[in-house]
N, C-alpha and C positions, 0 to 999 in steps of 0.2 A: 723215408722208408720206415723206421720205428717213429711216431708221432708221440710214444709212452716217456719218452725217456727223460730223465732229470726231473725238476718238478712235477712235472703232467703226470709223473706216473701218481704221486701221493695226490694232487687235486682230484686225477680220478677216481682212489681211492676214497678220498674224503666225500665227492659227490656222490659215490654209491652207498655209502653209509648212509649217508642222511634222506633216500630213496627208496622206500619200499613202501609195496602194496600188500595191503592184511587181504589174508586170503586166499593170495592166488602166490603158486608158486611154479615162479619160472627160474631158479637158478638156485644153487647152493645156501647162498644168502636169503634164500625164502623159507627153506625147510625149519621143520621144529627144534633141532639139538642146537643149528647155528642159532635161531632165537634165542634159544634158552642160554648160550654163553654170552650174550647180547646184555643178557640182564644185570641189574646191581649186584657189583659184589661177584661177577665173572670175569672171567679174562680178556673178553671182544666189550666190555662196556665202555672201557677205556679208547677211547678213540685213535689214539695215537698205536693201537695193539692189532694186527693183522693175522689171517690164519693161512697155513699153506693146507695142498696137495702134495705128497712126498711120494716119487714111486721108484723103483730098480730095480733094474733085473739083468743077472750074469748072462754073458754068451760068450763062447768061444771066440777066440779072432779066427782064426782056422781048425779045421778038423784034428790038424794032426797034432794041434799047439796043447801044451798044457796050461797057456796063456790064456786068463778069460779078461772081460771087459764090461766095466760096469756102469753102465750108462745112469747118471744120476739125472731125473725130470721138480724137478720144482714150480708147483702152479698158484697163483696168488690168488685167494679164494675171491677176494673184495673185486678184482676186474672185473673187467664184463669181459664175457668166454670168447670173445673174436682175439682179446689181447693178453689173456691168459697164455 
């Protein structure tokens, strides 16, 4: 059911680090800023250093609640977007 998990998750990370095609961009890890942290002396050059997607957002649990709920999403940029 998760195929990601334990080592697999970091080998897949490490395999898409070392996979890109100049020029074309099909995924976060193609765009210019991610490159540009790629480089010597940035935070993504170090290989061992990953980047997220962070998102959240409050909702009520019910109308009448003054209870809200804050669903936190955390997405691992380095996957490939089926196991994001």
């Amino acid at each position: 059911m998760f195929p990601l998990l334990g080592e697999g998750i970091w080998s897949t990370i490490q395999e898409r680090i070392g996979y890109r095609v100049q020029g074309t961009i099909r995924d976060i890890m193609d765009g210019k800023y991610y490159i540009d942290l790629c480089k010597e002396g940035q935070f993504l050059h170090n290989k061992s250093n990953i980047s997220f997607i962070f998102n959240t957002d409050g909702a009520p649990l019910y109308s009448s609640s003054s209870v809200s709920l804050f669903p936190v999403f955390l997405a691992i940029n380095e996957l490939p977007s089926p196991e994001r």
